[in-house]
N, C-alpha and C positions, 0 to 999 in steps of 0.2 A: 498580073494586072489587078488592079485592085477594083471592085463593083463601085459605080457611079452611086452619089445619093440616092435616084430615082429611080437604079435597080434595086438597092437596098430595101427601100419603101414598098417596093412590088415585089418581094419575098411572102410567102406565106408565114404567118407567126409558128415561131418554136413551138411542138405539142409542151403537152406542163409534164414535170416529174411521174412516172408509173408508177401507183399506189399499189399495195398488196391489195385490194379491195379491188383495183384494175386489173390485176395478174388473176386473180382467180374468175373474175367475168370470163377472161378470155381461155379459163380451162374449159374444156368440155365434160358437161353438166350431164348426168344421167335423164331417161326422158324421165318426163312428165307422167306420160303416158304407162312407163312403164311403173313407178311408183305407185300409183293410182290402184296399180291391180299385185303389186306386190304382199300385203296383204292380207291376201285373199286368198292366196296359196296355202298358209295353215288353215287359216277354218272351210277351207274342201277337206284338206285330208284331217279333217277330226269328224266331219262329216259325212268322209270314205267310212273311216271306223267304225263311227256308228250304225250307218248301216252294213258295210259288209261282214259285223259279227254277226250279222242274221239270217247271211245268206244259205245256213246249212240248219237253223236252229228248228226248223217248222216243217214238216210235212206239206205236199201244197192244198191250197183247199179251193174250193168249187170253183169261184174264176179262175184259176190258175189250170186247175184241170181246165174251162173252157178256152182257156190260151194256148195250151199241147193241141188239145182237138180241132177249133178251128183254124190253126196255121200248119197242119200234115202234119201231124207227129206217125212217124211209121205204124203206132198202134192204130193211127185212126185211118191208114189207108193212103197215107201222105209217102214220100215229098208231092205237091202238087206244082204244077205252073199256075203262073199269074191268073190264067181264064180260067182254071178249075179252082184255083181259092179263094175269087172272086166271086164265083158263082155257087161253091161252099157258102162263105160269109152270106151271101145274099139266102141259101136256104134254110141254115140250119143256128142264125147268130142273130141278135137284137142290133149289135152294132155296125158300125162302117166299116168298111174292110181294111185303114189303115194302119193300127196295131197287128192286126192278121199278117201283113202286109212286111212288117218291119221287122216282125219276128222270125217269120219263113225265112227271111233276107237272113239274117242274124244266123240262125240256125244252118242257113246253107254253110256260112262260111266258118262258123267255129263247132259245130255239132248240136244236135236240138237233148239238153239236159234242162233240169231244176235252176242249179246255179246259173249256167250264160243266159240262159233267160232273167235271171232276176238279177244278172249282173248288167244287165241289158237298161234295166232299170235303174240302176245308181249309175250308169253313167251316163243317164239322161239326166235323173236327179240334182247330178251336180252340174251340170249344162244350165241346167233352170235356174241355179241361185246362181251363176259367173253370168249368164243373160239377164236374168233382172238387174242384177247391180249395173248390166251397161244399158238397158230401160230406165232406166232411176238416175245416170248420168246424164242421158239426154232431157228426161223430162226436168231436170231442174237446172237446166244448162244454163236458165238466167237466175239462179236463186243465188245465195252467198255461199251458199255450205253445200255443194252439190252431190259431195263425195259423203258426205254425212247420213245425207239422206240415199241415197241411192248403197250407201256400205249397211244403215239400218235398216233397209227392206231385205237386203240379202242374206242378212243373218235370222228376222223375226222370219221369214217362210223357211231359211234352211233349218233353223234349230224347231221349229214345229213338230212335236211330238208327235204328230198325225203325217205328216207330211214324209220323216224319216221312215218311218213303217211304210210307204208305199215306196223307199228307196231300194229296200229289197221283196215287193210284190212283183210275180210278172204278169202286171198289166200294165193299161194303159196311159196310167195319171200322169207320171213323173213326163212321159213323152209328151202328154197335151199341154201340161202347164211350158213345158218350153216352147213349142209352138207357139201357143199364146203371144209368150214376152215377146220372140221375133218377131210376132206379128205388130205386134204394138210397137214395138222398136222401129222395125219399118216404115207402117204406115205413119207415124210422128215424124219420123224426117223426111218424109214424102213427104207432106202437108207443109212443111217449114220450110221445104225448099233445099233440104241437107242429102240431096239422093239422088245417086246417078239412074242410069237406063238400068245396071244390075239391081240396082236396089229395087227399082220398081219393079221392074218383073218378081225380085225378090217379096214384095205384098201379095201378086197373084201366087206364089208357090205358097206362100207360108200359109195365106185364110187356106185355101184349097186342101192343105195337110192338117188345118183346126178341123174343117167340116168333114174329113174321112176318118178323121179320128180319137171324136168324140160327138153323141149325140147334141150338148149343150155349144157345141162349135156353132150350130145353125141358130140359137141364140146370138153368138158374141157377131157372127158375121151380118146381122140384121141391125142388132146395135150402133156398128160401125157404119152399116150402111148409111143409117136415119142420121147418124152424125156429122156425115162428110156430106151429107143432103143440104144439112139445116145449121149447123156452124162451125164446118172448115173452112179455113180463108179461100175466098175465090179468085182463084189467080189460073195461068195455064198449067202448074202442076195438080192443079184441083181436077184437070179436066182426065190429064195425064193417069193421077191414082182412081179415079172413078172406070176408068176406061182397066184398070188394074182390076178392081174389084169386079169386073163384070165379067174379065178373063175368070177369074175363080171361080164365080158362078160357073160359068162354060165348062169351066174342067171338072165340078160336080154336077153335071148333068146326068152321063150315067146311073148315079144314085140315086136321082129324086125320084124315080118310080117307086126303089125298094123303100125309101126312107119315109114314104106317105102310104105304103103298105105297114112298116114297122108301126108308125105312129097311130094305125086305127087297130094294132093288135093292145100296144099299150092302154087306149082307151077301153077296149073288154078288159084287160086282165086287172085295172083298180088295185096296183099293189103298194098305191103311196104313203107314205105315213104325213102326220098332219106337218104338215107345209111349215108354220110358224112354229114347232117345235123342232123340226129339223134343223132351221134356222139358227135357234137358241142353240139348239147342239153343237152347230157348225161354228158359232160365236165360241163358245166355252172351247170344242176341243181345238179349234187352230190356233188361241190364244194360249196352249197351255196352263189351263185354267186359270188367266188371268183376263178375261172380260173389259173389266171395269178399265185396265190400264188401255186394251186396245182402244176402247170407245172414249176415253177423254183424250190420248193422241188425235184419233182421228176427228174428234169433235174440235180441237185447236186448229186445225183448219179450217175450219169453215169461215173463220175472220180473215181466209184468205180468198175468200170462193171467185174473187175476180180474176185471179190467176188465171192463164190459160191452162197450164197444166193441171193444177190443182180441181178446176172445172171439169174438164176432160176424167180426171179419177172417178170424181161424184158423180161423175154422169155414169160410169159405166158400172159401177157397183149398183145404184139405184136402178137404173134400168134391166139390167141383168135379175135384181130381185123378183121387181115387177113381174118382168119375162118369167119366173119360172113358177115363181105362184100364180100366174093365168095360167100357160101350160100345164100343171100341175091338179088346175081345176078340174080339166074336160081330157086330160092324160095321165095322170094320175101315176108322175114317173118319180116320183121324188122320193125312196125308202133309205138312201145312205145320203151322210155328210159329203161323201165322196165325190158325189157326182155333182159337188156346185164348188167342185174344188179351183176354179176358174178365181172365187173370189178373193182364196190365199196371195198370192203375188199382189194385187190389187190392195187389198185388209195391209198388207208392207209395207207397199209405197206411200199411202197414205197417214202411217205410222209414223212414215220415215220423215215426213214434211212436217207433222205434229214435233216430233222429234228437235225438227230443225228451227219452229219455232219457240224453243225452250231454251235451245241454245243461243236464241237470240237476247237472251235475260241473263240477269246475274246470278241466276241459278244455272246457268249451263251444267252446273257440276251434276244437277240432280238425273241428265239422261242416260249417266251411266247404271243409276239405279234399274231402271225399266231392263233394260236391256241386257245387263248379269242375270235377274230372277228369269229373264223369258228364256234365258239360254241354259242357264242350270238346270230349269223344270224340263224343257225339251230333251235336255242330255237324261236326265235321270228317268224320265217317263217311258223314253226310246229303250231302257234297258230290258223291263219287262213288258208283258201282253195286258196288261192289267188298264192300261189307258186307255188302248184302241179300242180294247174288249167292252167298254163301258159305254161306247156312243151307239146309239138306236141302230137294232138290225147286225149288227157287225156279226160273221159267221167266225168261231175262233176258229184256227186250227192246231193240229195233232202236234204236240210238241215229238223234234222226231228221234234224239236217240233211244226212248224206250219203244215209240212204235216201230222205227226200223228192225229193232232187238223181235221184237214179237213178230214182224211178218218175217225174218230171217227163222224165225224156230219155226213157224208153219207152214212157212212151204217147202220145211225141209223134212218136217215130222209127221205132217198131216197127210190123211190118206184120204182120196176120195170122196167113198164113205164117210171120213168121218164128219158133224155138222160143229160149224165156228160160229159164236155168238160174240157180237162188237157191242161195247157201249161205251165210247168215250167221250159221248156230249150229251147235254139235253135231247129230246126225243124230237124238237125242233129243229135240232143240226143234226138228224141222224142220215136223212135222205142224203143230203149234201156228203157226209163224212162214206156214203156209202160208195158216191162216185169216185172217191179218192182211194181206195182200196182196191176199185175193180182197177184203178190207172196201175197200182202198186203188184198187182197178182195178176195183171196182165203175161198170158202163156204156162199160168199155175191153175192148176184143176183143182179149186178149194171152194165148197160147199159152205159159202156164208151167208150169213143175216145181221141186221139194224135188231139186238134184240127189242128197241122201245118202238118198233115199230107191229111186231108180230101180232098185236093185239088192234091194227087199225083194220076196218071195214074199207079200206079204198087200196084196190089194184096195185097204182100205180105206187106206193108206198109199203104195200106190204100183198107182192105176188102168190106168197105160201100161204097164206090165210088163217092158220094157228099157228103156235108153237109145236104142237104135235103133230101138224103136216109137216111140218122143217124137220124135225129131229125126223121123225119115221122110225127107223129102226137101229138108226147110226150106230158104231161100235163104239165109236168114243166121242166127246163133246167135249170141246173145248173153248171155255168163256174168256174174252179180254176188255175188262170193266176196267175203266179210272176206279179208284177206289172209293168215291164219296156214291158208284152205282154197286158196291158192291152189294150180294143177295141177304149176307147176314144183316136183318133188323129189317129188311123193307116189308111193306103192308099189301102196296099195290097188287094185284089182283096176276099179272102177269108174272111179277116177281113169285108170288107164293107159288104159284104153279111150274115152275121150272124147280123151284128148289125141293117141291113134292115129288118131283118127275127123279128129279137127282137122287132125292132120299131113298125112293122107291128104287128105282131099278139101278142104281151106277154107284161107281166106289173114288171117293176121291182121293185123286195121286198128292204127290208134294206139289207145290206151287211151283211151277214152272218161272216165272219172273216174277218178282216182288220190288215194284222201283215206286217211287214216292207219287209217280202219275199215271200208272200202269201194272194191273195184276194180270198174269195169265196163270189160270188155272185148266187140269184136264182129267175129265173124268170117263170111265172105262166099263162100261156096263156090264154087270155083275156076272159073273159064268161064260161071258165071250170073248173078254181079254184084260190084258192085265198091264197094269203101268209099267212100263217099259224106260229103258234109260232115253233122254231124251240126245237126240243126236245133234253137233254141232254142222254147222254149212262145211259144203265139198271142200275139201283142201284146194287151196290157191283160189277161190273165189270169193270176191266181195260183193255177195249177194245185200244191196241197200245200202251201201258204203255212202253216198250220198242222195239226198231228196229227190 
């Protein structure tokens, strides 16, 4: 039967011809999401690279050694529980117990070494640049180039020549700076409206894990405060993340007893360096000494300042200044770049939005420039000690295949009796390099000294009180100078007397180790013994095999 006109009419119209433009809409399309972070995948692992060729290069030094001691390292008495490394941290540490904390954790489950500790560290490291870059996606969520700016912060803080060096520290930086980001990540979609009930609880965990795990966290969470006070939107999430915020307060309660004990030891001990040149420091070394390029990115913002997010950045860099140069006044905690390392991720993001508005001009080409020179100087900087070495305060440490070579020959050759003289740094890093020896000869009965200390009047730095109370009567002595300490041509007054002491009574053997950062020499006093071959480590053990 054939359809009447007025069925015909009441047909829906033929769809039109299938385009190839129409067949492939209808392919399924890779995510979004997942492209966005594609990426990203190589500059981690060049990042991995960079720092994990470090992770065996270095001897550890003073923090590091305070990182074994306050999280139970067996030498110090450890494993502890939770209440006893708690109450450790709380007697014998300046900081929170949440590094302490994370480490002991760490160590239970893979072993407490050099390396899982400072591998502990790069893989927080890279946590921090894969979290900012999705900080940087959210705060420029309404901008045009979001991926631009949020892919340029994550590169100008991972390739930070400062920043890599604490990728294989085992402290606490790399750990706080990603706290940070989550935090900010969080609270930002808390306030916008972008967070469920886990997210928010997820604000209360994450301040609560800033404030246990760095002194300047009690900063940034005050910050936050005053700003969710005075211009977060006010809506029922507003009531919501404030009532978050006041959880975190609650779950650092425990600590404010000890943390306003800390803070009036800080005010006696005055061991800050000046405030505004730390600053300049902080400026120079997290720019990979390019300055001038950070501050005119981030100065192209400010013809943004209406932004909310762009606002929310400058608020929190300026105020966090503020904050530590008043602190700084009447606490006097400020002696490393390190500890205002909060404002690296921040110093990115900010970069990244200057960045993005460059690309908004017919020069877009030129932001490729900025961003090769910051990544090259970072890569290249990260290779040697030579960068980090040069910002105020920094303690270097013991490069380690020649020191391992040298406490491998004395604790296998030394006796008792006989007395070991160190001098591989300035006489200002000697106390420091001293702790790191006693970590290394831990269960070795080796009779040593800071030789540039021997001649100081203070206890606590030099307990033998001469050179000739140390030696005593030793049968042999054995010196291990860097070579720019060695004895031949020095004036100093200590120098000349050790090498009178040597002349006079002792015979010196062959040089035991001759390496381009490390001399062991050993000398044998004259009529009571005699250079002897010197002996390799016990078969089948690798006595210092790693740091």
């Amino acid at each position: 039967m054939q359809p009447t006109l007025q069925q015909q009419s009441q047909r829906p119209p033929a769809p039109p011809p299938q385009t190839h433009a129409d067949t492939a809409a209808l392919t399924p399309q890779p995510s979004g999401r997942l492209w966005q972070w594609l990426w990203l995948i190589p500059v981690l692992l060049i990042l991995f690279w960079l720092g994990a060729r470090h992770l065996i290069t270095d001897a550890i030094w003073l923090d590091e050694f305070y990182s074994f001691e306050e999280s139970g390292l067996p030498h110090y008495g450890g494993p502890y529980n939770l209440i006893e490394l708690w109450g450790r941290t709380a007697t014998i540490s300046n900081w929170p117990p949440g590094h302490n904390t994370i480490l002991s954790t760490w160590f239970g489950f893979v072993g407490p070494s050099t390396v899982a500790g400072r591998a502990l560290s790069l893989w927080f490291g890279l946590l921090s640049v894969a979290m900012l870059y999705r900080l940087g996606l959210e705060l420029a969520r309404d901008q045009a180039r979001p991926r631009l700016i949020a892919g340029s912060a994550a590169l100008l803080m991972g390739f930070s020549a400062i920043y890599i060096h604490y990728y294989h520290d085992m402290r606490v930086y790399t750990i706080f700076v990603f706290l940070v980001c989550l935090t900010l990540w969080l609270y930002w979609r808390a306030i916008n409206g972008r967070a469920g009930r886990r997210m928010r609880i997820g604000v209360a965990l994450a301040l609560a894990g800033v404030l246990y795990t760095h002194p300047t966290g009690q900063l940034l969470f005050g910050i936050l405060g005053v700003y969710h006070v005075l211009f977060a939107p006010r809506a029922h999430r507003w009531r919501v993340t404030f009532q978050m915020m006041v959880a975190a307060a609650l779950l650092y309660l425990p600590w404010v007893g000890v943390m306003l004990l800390r803070i009036v030891q800080e005010i006696l001990e005055l061991r800050g360096l000046d405030p505004i040149g730390i600053l300049q420091a902080a400026l120079y070394s997290y720019s990979n000494g390019l300055p001038l390029i950070l501050v005119a990115l981030a100065a192209l913002t400010l013809t943004h300042i209406r932004q909310r997010a762009v606002a929310f950045l400058w608020y929190l860099v300026v105020t966090f200044v503020i904050a530590v140069l008043v602190t700084n006044v009447w606490a006097s905690f400020l002696f490393h770049i390190r500890l205002i390392m909060l404002l690296l991720p921040l110093a990115g993001l900010l970069a990244g939005f200057g960045l993005a508005q460059i690309a908004r001009t017919r020069l877009r080409w030129v932001i490729a420039v900025p961003l090769a020179a910051w990544i090259a100087l970072g890569s290249y900087y990260s290779l040697t000690p030579e960068f980090i070495e040069s910002t105020p305060r920094h303690i270097p440490a013991i490069p380690w295949p020649s020191f391992a070579e040298t406490l491998t020959t004395l604790t296998t050759n030394a006796d008792p009796a006989d007395a070991v003289l160190f001098q591989l740094a300035e006489p200002l890093h000697a106390k420091p390099n001293e702790y790191v020896i006693k970590h290394y000869t831990y269960g070795f009965d080796l009779h040593f000294a800071q030789f540039a200390l021997l001649d100081w009047d203070i206890p606590y730095y030099n307990p033998f009180g001469s050179l000739e109370a140390f030696v005593g009567t030793a049968p042999r002595i054995w010196t291990a100078f860097a070579p720019q300490f060695a004895l031949a041509g020095r004036t100093d007054p200590l120098a000349v007397d050790l090498t009178v002491l040597l002349a006079s009574a002792y015979t010196h053997c062959p040089r035991v180790i001759e390496r381009a950062d490390l001399q062991l020499d050993l000398y044998v006093r004259t009529g009571a013994a005699v250079c002897t071959e010197i002996l390799p480590p016990p078969a089948q053990t690798a006595l210092f095999a790693a740091p």
